[in-house]
ChimeraX commands (.cxc) that place a marker at each C-alpha (Angstrom):
marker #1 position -20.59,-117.50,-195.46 radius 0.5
marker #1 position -19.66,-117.95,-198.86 radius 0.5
marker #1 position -21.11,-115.07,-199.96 radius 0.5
marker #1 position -19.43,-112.92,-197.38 radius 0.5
marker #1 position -16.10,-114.59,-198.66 radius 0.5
marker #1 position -16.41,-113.85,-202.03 radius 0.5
marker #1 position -17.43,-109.69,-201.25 radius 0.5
marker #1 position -14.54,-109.29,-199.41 radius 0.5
marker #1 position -12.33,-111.25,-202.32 radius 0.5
marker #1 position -14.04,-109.20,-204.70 radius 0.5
marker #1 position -13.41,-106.25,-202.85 radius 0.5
marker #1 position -9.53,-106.97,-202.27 radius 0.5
marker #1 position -9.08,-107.20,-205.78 radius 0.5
marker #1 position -11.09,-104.26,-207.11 radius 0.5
marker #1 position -8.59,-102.17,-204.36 radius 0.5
marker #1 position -5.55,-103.67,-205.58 radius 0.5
marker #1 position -5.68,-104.80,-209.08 radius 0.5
marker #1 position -4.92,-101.97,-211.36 radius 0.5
marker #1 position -1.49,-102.04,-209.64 radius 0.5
marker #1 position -0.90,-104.97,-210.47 radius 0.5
marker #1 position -2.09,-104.81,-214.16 radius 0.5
marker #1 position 0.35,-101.98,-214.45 radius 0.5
marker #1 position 3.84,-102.97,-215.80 radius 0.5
marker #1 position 6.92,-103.31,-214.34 radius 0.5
marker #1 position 8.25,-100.27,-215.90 radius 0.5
marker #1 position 5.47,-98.23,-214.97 radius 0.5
marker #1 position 5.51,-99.67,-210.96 radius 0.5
marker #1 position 8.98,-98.10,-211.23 radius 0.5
marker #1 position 8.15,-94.59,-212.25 radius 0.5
marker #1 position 5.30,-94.51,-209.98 radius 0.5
marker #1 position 8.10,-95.58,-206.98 radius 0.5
marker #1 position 10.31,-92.96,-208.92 radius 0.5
marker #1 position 7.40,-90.21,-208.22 radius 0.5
marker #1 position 7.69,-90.90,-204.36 radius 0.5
marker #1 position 10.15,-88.87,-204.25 radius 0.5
marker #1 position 10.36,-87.04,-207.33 radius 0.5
marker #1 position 7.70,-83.91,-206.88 radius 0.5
marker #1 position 5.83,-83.97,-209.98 radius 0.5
marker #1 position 3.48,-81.10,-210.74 radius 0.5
marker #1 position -0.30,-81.62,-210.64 radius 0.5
marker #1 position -1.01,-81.73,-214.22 radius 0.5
marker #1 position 1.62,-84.51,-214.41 radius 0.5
marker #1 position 0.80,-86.94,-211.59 radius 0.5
marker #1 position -2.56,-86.75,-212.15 radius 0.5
marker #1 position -1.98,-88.10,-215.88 radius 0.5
marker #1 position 0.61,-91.45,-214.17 radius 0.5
marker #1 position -1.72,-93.55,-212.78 radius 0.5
marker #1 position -2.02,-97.35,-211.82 radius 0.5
marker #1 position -4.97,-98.07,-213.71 radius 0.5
marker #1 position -3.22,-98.40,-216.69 radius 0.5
marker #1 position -1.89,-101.38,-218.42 radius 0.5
marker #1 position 1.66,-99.86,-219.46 radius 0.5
marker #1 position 3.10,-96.05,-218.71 radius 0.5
marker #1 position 3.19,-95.14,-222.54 radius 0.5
marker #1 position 0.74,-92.71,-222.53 radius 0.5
marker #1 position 2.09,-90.70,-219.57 radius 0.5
marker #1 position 3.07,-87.43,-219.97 radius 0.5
marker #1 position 7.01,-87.53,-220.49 radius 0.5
marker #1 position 7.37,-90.84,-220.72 radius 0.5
marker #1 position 7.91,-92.65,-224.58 radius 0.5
marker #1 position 8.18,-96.63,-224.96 radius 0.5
marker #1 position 9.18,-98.93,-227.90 radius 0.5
marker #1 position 7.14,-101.11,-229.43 radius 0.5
marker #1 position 7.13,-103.59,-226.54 radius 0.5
marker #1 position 5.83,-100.88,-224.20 radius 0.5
marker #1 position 9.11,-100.69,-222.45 radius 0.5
marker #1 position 9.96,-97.30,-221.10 radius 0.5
marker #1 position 12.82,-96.02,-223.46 radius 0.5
marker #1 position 13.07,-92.20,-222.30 radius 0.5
marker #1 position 11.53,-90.19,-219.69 radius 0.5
marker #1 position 11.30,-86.40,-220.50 radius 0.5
marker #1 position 10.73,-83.90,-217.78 radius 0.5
marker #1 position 12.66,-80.86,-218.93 radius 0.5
marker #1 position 11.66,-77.56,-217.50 radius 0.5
marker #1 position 8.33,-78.97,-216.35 radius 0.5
marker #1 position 8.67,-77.62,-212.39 radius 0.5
marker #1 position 9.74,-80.87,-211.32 radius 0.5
marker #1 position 11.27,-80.76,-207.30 radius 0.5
marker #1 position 12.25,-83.32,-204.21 radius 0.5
marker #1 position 14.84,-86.02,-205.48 radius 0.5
marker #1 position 15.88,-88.70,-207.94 radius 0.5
marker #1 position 15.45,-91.99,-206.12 radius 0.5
marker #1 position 17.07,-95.51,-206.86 radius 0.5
marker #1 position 14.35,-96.65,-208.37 radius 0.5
marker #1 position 15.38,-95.32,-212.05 radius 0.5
marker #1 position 17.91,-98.19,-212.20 radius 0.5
marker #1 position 14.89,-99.91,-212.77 radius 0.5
marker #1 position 14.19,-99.27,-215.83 radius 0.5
marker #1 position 16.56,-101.15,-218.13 radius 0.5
marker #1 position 15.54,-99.71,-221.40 radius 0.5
marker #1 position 15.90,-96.33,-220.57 radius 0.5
marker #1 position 17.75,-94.82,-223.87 radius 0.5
marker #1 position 17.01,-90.85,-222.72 radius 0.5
marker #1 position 16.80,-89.02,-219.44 radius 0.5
marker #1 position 16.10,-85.68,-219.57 radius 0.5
marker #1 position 15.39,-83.48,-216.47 radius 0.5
marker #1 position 17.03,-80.39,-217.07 radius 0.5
marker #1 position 15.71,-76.90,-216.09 radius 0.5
marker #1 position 13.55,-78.05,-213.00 radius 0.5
marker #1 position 14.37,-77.73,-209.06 radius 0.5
marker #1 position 15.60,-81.04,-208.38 radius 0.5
marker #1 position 17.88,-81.99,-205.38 radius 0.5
marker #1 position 20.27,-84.57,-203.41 radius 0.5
marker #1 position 22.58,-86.69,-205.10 radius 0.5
marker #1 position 22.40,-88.61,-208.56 radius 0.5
marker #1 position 21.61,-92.05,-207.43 radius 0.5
marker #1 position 24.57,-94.46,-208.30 radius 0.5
marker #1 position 21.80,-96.78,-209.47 radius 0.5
marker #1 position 21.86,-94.81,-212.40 radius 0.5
marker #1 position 24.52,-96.90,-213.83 radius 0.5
marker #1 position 22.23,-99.67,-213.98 radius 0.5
marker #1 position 20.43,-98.12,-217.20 radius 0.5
marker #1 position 22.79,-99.87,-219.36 radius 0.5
marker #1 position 20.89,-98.83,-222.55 radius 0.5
marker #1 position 20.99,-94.69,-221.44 radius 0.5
marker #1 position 22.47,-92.82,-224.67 radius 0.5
marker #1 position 21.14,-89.27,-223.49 radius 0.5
marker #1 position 21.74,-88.19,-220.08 radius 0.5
marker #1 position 20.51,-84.57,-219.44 radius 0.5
marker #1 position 20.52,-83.62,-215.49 radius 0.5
marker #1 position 21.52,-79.79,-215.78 radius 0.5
marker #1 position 20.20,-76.59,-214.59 radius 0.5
marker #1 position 18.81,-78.40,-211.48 radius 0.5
marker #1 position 19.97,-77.97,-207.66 radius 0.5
marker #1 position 21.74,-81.78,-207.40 radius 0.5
marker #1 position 24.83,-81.46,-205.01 radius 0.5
marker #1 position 27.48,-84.50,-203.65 radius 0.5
marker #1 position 29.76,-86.39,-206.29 radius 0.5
marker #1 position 29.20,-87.75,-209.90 radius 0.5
marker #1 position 28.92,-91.74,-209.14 radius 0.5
marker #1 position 31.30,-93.55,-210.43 radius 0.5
marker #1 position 28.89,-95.94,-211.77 radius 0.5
marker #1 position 27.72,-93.42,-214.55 radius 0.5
marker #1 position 31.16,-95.07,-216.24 radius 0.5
marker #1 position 29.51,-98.05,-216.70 radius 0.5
marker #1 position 27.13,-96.64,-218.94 radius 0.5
marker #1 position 28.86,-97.65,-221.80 radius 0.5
marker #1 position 26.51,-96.95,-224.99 radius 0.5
marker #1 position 26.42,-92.89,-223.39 radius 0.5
marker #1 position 26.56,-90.20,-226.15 radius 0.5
marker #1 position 26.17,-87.11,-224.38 radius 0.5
marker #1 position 26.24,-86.08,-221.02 radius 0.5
marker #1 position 24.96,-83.10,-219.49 radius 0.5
marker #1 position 24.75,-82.30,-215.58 radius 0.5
marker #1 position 25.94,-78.40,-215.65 radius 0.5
marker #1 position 25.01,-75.53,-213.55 radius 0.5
marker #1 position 24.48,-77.85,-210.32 radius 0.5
marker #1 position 26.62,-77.94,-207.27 radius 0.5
marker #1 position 28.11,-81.21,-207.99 radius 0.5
marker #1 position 31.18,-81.42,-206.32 radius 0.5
marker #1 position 34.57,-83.80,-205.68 radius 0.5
marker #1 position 36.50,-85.13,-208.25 radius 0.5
marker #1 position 35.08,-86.53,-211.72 radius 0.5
marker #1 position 35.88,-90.24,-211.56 radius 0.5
marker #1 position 38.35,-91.56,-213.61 radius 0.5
marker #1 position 35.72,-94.17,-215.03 radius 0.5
marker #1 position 33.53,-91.53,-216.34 radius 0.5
marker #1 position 36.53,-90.80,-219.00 radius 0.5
marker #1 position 36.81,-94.65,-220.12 radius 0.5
marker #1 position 34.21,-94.10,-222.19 radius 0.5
marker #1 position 35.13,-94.45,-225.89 radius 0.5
marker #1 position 31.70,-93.57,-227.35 radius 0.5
marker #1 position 30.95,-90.63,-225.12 radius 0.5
marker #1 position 30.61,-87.91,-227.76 radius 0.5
marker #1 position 29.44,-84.70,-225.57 radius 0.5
marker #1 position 30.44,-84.06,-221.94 radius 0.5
marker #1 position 28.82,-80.53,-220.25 radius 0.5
marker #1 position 30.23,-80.36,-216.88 radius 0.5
marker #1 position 30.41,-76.63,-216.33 radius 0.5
marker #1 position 29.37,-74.39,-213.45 radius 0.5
marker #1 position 29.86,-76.94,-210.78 radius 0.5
marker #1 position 32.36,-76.96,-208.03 radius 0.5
marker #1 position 34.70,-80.01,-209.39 radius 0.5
marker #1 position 37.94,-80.13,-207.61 radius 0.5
marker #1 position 40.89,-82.35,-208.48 radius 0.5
marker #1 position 42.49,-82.60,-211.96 radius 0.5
marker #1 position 41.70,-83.86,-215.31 radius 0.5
marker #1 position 41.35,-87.49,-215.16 radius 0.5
marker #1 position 44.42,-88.99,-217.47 radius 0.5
marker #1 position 41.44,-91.33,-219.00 radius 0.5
marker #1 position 40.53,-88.84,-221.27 radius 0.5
marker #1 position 42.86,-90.25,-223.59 radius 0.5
marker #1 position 40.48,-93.27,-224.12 radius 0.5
marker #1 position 37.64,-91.19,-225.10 radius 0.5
marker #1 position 38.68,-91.35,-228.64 radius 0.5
marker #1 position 34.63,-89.83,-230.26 radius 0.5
marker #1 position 34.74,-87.05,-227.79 radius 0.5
marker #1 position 33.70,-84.30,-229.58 radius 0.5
marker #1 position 32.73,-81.43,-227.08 radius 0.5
marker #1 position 34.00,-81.25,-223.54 radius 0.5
marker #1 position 32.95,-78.53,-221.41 radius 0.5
marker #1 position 34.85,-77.94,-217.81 radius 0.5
marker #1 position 34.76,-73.98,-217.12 radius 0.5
marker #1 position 33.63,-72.44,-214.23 radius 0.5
marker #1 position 35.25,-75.52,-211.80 radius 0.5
marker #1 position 37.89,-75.51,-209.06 radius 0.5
marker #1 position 39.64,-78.05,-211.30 radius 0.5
marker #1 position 43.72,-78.18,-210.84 radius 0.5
marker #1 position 46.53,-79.39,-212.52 radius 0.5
marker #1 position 47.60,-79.78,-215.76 radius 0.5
marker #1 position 45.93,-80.94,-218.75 radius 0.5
marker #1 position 46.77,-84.41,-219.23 radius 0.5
marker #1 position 48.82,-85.38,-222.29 radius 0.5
marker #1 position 46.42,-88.09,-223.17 radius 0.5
marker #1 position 44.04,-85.64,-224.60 radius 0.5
marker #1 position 45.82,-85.98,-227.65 radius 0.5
marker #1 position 44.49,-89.08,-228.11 radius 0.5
marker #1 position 40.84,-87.41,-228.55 radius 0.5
marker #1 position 41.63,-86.85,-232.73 radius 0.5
marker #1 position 37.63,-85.99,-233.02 radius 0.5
marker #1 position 37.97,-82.61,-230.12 radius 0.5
marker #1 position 36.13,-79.61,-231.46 radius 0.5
marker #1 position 35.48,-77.95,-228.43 radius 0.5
marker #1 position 37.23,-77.58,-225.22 radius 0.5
marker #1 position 36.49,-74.93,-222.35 radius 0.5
marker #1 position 38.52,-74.78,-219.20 radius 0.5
marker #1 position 38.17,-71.31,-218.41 radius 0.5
marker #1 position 37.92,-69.77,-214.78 radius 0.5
marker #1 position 39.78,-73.35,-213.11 radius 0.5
marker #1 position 42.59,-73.48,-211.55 radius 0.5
marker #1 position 44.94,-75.18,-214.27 radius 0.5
marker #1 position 48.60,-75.15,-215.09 radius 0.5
marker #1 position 48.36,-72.53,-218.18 radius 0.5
marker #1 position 51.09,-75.21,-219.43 radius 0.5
marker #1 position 49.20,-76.95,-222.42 radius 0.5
marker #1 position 50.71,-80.33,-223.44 radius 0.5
marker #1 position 52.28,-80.90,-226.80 radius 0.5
marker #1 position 50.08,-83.51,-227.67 radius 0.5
marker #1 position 47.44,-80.86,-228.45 radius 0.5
marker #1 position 49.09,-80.46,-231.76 radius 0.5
marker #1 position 47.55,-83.97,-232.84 radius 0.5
marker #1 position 43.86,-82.60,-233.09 radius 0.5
marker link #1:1,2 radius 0.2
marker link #1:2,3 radius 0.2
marker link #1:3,4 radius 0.2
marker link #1:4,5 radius 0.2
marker link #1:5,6 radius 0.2
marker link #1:6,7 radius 0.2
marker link #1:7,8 radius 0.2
marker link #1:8,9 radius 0.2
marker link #1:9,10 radius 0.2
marker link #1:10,11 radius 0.2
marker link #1:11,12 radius 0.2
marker link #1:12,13 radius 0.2
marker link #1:13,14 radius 0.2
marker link #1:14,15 radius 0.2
marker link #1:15,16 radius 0.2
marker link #1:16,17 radius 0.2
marker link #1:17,18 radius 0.2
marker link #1:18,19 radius 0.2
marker link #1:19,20 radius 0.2
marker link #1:20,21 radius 0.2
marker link #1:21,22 radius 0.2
marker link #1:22,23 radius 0.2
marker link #1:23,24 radius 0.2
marker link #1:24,25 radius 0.2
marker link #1:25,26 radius 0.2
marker link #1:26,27 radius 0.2
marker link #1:27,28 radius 0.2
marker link #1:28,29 radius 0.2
marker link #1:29,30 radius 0.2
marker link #1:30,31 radius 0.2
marker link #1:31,32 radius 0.2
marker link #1:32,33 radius 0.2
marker link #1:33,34 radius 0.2
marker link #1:34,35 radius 0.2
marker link #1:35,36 radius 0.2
marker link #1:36,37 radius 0.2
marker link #1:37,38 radius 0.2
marker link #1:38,39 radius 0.2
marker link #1:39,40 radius 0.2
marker link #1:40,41 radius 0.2
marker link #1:41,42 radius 0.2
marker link #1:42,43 radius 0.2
marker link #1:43,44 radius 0.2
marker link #1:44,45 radius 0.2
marker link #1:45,46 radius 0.2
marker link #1:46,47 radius 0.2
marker link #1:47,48 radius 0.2
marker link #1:48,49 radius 0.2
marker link #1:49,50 radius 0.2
marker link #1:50,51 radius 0.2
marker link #1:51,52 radius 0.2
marker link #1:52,53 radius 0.2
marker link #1:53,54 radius 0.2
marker link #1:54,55 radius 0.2
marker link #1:55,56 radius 0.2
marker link #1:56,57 radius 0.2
marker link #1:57,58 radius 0.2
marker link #1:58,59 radius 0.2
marker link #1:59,60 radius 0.2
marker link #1:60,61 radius 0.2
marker link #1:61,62 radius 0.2
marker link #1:62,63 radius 0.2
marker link #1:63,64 radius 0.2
marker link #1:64,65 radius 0.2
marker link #1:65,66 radius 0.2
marker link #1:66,67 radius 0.2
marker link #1:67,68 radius 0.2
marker link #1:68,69 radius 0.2
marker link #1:69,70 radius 0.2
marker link #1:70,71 radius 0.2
marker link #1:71,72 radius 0.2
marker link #1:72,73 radius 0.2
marker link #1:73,74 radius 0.2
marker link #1:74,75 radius 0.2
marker link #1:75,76 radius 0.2
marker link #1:76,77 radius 0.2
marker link #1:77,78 radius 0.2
marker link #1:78,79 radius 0.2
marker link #1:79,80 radius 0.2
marker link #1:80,81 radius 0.2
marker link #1:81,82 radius 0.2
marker link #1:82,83 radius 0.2
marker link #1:83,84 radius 0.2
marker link #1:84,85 radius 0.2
marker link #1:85,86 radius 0.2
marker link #1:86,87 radius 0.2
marker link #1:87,88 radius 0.2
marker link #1:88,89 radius 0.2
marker link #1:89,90 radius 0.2
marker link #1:90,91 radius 0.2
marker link #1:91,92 radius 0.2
marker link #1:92,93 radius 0.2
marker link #1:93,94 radius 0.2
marker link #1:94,95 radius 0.2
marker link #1:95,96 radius 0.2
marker link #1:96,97 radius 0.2
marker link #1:97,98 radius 0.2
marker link #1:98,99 radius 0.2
marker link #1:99,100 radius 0.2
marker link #1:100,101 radius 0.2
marker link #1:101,102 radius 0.2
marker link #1:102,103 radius 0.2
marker link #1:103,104 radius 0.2
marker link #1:104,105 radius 0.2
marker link #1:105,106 radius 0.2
marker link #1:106,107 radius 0.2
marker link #1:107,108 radius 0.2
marker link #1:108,109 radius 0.2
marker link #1:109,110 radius 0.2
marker link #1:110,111 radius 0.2
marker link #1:111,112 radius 0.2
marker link #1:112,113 radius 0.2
marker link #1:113,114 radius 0.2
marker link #1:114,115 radius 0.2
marker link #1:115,116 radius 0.2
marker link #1:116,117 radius 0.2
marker link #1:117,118 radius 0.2
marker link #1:118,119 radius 0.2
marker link #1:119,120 radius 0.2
marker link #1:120,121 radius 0.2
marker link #1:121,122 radius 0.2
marker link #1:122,123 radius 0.2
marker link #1:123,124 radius 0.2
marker link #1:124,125 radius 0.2
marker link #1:125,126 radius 0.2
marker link #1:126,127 radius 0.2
marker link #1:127,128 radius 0.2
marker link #1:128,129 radius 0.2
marker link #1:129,130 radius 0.2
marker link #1:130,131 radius 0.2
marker link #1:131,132 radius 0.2
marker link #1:132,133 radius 0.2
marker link #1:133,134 radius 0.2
marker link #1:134,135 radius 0.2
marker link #1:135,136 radius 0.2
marker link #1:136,137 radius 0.2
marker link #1:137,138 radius 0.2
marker link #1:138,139 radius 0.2
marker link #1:139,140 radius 0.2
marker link #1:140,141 radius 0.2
marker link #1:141,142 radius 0.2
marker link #1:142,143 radius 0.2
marker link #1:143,144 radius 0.2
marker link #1:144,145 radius 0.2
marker link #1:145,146 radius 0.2
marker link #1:146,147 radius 0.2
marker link #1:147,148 radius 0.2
marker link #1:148,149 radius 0.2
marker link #1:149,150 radius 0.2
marker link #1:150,151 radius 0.2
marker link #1:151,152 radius 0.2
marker link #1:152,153 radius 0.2
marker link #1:153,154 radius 0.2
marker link #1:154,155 radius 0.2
marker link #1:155,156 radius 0.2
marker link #1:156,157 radius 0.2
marker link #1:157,158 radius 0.2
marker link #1:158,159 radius 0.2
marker link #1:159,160 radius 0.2
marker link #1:160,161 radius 0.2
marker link #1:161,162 radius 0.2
marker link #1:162,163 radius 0.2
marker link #1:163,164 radius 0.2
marker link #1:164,165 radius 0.2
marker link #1:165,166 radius 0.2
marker link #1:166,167 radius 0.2
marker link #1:167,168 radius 0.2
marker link #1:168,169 radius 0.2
marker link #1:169,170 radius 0.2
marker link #1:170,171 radius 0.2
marker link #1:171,172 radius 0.2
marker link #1:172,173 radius 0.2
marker link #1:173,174 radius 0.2
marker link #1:174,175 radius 0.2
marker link #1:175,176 radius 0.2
marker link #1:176,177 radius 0.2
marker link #1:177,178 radius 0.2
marker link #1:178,179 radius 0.2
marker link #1:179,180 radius 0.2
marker link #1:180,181 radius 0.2
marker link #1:181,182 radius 0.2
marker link #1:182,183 radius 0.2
marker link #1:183,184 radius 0.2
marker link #1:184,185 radius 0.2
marker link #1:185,186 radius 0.2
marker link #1:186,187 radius 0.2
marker link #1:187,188 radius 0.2
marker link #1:188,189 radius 0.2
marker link #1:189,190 radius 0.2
marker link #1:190,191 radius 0.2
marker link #1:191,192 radius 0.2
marker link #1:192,193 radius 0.2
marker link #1:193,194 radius 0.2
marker link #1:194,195 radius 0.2
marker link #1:195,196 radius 0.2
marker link #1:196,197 radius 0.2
marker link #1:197,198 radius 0.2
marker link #1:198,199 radius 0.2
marker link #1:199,200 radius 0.2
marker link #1:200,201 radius 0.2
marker link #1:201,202 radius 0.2
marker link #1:202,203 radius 0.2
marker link #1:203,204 radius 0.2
marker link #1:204,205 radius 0.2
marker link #1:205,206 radius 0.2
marker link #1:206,207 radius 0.2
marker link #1:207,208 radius 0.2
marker link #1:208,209 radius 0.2
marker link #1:209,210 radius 0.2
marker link #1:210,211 radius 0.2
marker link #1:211,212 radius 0.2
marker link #1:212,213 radius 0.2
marker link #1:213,214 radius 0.2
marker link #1:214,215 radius 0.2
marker link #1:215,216 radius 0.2
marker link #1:216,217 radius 0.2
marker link #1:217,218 radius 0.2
marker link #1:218,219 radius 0.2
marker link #1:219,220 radius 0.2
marker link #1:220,221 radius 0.2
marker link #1:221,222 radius 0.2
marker link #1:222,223 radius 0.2
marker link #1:223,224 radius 0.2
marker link #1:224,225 radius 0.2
marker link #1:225,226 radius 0.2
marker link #1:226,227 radius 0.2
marker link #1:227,228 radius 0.2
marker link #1:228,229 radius 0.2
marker link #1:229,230 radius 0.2
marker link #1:230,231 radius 0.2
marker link #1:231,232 radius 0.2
view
């Protein structure tokens, strides 16, 4: 009897086991992959077995095997971004750009409060921008461009005073220019053409001394610029 306990014991935990030898991080990108489509020569390479996801393609860690950036950029990556990335709390880079993913960006996202890099572009994601993607405070650039993202960028996305580089061109935004702007005081490069944005152009932008770049092109804006423009 106690031989028949112990084979099915064994058994159990030869079955199960490499799942649970497998980090925490890496139990989250394997949830992630549910309903992310990854190609072949991808998922085969994320498995359970191992001890920590640092070896998987597109994934890099630190030196305590936390997952710090994921990488899929133009690798023919489809379904959906699920909740599960606000799992991974060391995240420092997300880059998906150039694949054939869909739905909505998760407001979970704003749970990676690490994320510096934030590249979703060139992908098929429709709804709003979460407002949660404000609370990403340490964000340096931000990228979600040729999508059909649509609604009105949230006011808390623009409270961000380290936010260097903002790319949200060739969506179908609607609404006007958040009057936050003014508090992003590093932003460098902000890209809003090809939008149904309307309005004016707030007068806070003068506040943004570090501006190099600014498209607006094919909106709907008052062609009245404000004065404040004169202090960049």
């Amino acid at each position: 009897m106690r031989l028949i306990l112990w084979h099915w014991f064994w058994l159990f935990f030869t079955l199960v086991s490499p799942s649970w030898s497998l980090s925490s991080d890496g139990l989250a990108l394997l949830a992630l992959s549910k309903n992310l489509i990854l190609p072949s020569s991808i998922s085969s390479n994320w498995s359970a077995s191992n001890a920590t996801p640092c070896n998987w393609d597109g994934v890099g860690c630190n030196k305590r095997n936390r997952v710090i950036s994921l990488d899929l950029s133009s690798s023919g990556v489809s379904g959906s971004l699920g909740p599960e990335i606000g799992l991974l709390k060391y995240l420092k880079t997300l880059s998906l750009s150039a694949n054939n993913i869909s739905g909505s960006i998760p407001p979970e996202l704003g749970n990676c409060s690490m994320l510096e890099q934030l590249d979703l572009s060139q992908n098929l994601l429709s709804s709003k921008i979460p407002a949660s993607i404000g609370d990403l405070k340490k964000l340096l650039s931000l990228s979600l461009y040729n999508n059909s993202l649509s609604g009105t960028i949230p006011e808390e996305l623009f409270k961000n005073q380290f936010l260097e580089e903002v790319y949200l061109h060739y969506n179908q935004l609607s609404g006007s220019i958040p009057f936050s702007i003014g508090e992003m005081t590093s932003l460098r490069f902000l890209w809003l053409h090809e939008n149904m944005l309307s309005g004016a152009l707030p007068s806070s932008i003068g506040n943004c001394s570090k501006l190099e770049e600014i498209y607006l092109l094919y909106n709907q804006l008052s062609h009245c610029l404000p004065e404040s423009l004169s202090n960049i």
